[in-house]
C-alpha positions as CSV (number, residue, x, y, z in Angstrom):
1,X,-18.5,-20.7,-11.3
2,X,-16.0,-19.8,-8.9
3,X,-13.1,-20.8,-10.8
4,X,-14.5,-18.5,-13.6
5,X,-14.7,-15.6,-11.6
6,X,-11.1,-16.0,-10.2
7,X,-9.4,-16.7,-13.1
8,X,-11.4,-13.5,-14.8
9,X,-10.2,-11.3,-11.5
10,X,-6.7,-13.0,-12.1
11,X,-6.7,-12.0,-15.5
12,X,-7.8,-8.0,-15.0
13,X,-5.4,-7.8,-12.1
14,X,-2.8,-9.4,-14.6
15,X,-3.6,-7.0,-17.0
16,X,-3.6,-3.9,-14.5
17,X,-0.3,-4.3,-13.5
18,X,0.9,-4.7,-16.5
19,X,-0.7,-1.8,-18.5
20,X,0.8,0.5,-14.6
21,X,3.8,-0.4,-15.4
22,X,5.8,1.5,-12.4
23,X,6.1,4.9,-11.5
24,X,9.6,5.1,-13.3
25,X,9.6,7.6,-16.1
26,X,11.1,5.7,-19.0
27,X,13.2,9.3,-20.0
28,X,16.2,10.3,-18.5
29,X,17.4,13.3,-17.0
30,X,20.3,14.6,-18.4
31,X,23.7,14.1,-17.3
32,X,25.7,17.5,-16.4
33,X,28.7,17.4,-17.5
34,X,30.0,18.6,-14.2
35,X,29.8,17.0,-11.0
36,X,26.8,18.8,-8.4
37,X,28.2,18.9,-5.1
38,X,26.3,18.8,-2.2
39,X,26.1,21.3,0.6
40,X,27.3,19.6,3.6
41,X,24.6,18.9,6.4
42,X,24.2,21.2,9.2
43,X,24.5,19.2,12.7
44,X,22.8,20.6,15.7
45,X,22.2,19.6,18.9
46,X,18.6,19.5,19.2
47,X,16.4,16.1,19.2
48,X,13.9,16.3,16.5
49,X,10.5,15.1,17.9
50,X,7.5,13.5,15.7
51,X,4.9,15.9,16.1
52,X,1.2,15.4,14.9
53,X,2.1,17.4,11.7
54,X,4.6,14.6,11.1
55,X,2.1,12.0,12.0
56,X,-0.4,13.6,9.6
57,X,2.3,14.2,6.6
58,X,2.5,10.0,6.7
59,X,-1.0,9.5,6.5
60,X,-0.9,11.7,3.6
61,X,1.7,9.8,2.0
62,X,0.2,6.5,2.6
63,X,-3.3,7.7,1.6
64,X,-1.6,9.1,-1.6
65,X,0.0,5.3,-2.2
66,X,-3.1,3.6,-1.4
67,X,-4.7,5.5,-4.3
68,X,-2.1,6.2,-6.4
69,X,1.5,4.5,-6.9
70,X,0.2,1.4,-4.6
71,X,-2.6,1.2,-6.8
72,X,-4.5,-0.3,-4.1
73,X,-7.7,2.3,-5.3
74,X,-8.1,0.0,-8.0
75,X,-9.7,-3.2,-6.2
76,X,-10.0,-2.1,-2.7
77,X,-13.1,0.7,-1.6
78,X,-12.3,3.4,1.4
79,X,-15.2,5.3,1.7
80,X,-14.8,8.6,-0.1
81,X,-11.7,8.1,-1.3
82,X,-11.6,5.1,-3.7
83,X,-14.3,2.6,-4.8
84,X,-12.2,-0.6,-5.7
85,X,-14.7,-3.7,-6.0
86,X,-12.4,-6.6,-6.6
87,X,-11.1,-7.1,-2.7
88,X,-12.1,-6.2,0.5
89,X,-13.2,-3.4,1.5
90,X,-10.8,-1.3,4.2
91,X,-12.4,1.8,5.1
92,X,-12.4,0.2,8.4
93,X,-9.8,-1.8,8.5
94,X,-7.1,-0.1,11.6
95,X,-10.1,-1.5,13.4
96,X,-11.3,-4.7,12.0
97,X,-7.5,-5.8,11.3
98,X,-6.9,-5.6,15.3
99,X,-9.2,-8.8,15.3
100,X,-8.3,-10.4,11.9
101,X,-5.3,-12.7,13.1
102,X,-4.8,-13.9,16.2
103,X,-1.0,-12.7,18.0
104,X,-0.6,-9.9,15.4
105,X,-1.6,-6.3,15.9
106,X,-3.8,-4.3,13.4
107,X,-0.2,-2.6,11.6
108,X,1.2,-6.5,12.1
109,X,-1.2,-7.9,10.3
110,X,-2.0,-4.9,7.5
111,X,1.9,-5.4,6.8
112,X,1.5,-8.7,6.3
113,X,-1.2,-8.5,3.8
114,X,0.9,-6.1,1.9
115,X,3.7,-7.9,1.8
116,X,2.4,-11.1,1.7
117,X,-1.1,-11.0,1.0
118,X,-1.2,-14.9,0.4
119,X,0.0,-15.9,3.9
120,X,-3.6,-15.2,5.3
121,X,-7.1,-14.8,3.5
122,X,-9.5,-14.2,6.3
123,X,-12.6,-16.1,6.5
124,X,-16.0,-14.1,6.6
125,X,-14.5,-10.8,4.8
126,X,-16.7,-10.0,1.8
127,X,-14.5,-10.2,-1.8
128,X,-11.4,-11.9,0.4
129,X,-10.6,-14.6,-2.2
130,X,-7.0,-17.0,-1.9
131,X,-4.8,-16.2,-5.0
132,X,-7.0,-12.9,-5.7
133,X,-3.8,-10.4,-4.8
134,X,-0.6,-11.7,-4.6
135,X,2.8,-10.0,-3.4
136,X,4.0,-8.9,-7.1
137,X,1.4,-6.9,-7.3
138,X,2.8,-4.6,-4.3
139,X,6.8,-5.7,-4.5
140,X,7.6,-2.6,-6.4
141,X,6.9,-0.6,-2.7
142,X,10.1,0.3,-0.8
143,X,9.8,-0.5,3.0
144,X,9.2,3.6,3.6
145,X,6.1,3.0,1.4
146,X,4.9,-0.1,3.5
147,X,5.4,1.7,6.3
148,X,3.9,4.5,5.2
149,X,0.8,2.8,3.4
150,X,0.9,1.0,6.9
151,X,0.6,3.9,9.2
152,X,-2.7,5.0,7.1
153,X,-4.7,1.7,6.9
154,X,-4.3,1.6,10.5
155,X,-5.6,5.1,10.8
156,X,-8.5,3.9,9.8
157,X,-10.9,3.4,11.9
């Protein structure tokens, strides 16, 4: 029976990724004809510092990955945002993943399982299946979207 239920989950996830596509518009801008020149960048003195508006603008990039582009939303359930019920669930997983792995930290091992999500299914976790997600399903993110995705999982708590 649980070979039936994998290769089902296997198949929607197959399917889902597939019918997504990527966030790519298939239509092209238009060339102009004329080259746009940029201004040039204005260089000041002053050190930029990340302030908690910063922080929060990440969050909101990651939580907007997680439910859209990421398409995380689709199997995975944080509580009053998205109600996944394929994999596990993460609403609090910036404090369960500080105890998942042993020697990696909560954003160590949150990267790892979006980057490599086959390296390590924990044991225990309700819906945390081997071969359930696999890294194409999440290669399309660039490393400012990890990071980003990252930096809201673990702000989750």
């Amino acid at each position: 029976m649980n070979w039936y239920l994998v290769s089902v989950v296997s198949l929607f996830m197959l399917i889902f990724v597939v019918g997504c596509g990527t966030s790519e518009s298939s239509v092209q801008p238009p060339i102009p004809s004329t080259p746009i020149s940029k201004p040039a960048p204005i260089v000041t003195n002053q050190v930029d510092s990340v302030s908690s508006q910063d922080a929060q603008n990440d969050s909101l990039e990651g939580e907007e990955i997680f439910s859209g582009l990421g398409g995380c939303g689709a199997c995975h359930t944080i509580e009053g945002l998205t109600t996944g019920g394929v994999g596990p669930e993460l609403t609090y997983i910036g404090t369960d993943a500080t105890s998942r792995k042993a020697g990696l930290s909560a954003s160590e091992y949150i990267e790892e399982s979006i980057r490599s999500p086959e390296a390590f299914v924990p044991e225990g976790v309700e819906r945390a299946m081997p071969g359930l997600m696999t890294s194409g399903i999440t290669a399309h993110l660039t490393d400012g979207q990890v990071e980003a995705l990252v930096k809201f999982l673990v702000s989750k708590k």
